[in-house]
Every structure is written in structure tokens, then in C-alpha cells.
DRENGU-608080 format. One record per residue (C-alpha): residue in three letters; x, y, z. Coordinates in steps of 0.25 Angstrom, whole numbers, padded with zeros to 4 digits, always signed. Last residue first. Example, Ala and Ser with C-alpha at 12.3 -4.5 7.8 and 13.67 -1.06 7.14 Angstrom:
BEGIN
SER+0055-0004+0029/ALA+0049-0018+0031/
This chain:
BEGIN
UNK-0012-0010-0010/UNK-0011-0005+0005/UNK-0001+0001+0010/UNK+0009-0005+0021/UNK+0007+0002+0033/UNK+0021+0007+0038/UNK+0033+0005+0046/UNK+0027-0005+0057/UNK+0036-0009+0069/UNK+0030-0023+0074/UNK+0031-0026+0087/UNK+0028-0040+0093/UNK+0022-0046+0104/UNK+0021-0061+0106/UNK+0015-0066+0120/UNK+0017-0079+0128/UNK+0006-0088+0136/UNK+0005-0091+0149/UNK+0005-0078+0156/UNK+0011-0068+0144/UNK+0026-0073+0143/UNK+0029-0061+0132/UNK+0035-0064+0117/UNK+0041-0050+0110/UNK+0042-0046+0095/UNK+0047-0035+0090/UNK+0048-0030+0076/UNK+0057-0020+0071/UNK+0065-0025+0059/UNK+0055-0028+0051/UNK+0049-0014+0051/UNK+0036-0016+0048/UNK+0026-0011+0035/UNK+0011-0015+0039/UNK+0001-0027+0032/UNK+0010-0037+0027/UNK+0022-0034+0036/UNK+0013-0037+0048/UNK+0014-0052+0044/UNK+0026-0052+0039/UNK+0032-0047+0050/UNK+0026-0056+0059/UNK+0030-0068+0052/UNK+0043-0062+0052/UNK+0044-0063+0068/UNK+0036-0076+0069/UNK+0046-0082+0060/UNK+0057-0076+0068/UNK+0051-0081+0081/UNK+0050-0094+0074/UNK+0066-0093+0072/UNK+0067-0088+0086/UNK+0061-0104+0092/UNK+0050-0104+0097/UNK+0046-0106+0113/UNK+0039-0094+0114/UNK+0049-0088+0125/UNK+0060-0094+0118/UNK+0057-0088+0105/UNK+0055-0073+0111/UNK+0067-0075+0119/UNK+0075-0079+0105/UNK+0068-0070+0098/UNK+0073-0058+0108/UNK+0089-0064+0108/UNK+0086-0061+0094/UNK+0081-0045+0098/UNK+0092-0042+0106/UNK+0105-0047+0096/UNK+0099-0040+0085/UNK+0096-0027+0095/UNK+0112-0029+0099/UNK+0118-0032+0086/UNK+0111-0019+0079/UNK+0115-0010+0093/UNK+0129-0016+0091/UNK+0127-0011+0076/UNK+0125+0002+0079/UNK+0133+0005+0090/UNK+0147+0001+0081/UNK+0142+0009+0071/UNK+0142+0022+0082/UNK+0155+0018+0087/UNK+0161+0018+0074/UNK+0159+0032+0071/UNK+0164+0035+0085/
């Protein structure tokens, strides 16, 4: 039982990690880049928000939508905190 419970968790881990680089590689297609400048675009973001807000790294989303001609980058930024001013 013990075991079935580990087992769960990492299947799960495996699963969203498999989920969200099937999602860069649509993303990149759709935009017609290539995953490694999705992932440059990804951490420029984050540092970009990081400067000014604390984030959670490990949940941001981003999503690329056909809009008419043209195509449309959303993304989602969990913020933790407002960093402090010095």
C-alpha cells in the first residue's frame, strides 16, 4: 500500500513532465521556433517578472493561440510575493 502511494507520485511527476514538453513542442511549432527559443523566451520572462515580484519558477504557463491572421502568446505567472523595496 506504502508503495502504491510512491509509485502514484512519481507517475504523476513523469506525466505533467511529459505533458508540459509535448506543450513546447506545439507551442514552438505553432510559432514556427524552435523549443529551445521557447525556453529562452520562457526564462526571459521569468527574469523579467522576477526583478520586480517573487514567482514560482516552477509554475508558469504559457499558451500560443491562432487569433485570425496573427498568433497570440498568453502566459501565467504564479507570484509568491512583492519583493521589498531597498
Amino acid at each position: 500500500m506504502l508503495f502504491q502511494f510512491f509509485r502514484k507520485k512519481k507517475q504523476a511527476n513523469s506525466r505533467n513532465t511529459a505533458k508540459a514538453r509535448l506543450n513546447n513542442v506545439l507551442m514552438a511549432d505553432r510559432l514556427k521556433v524552435s523549443p529551445e527559443v521557447m525556453n529562452q523566451i520562457k526564462k526571459r520572462i521569468q527574469e523579467s517578472v522576477g526583478q520586480y515580484v517573487e514567482i514560482d519558477i516552477s509554475d508558469i504557463e504559457m499558451q500560443v493561440e491562432q487569433k485570425g491572421s496573427g498568433v497570440t502568446l498568453s502566459t501565467k505567472v504564479a507570484i509568491k510575493d512583492t519583493k521589498k523595496k531597498r
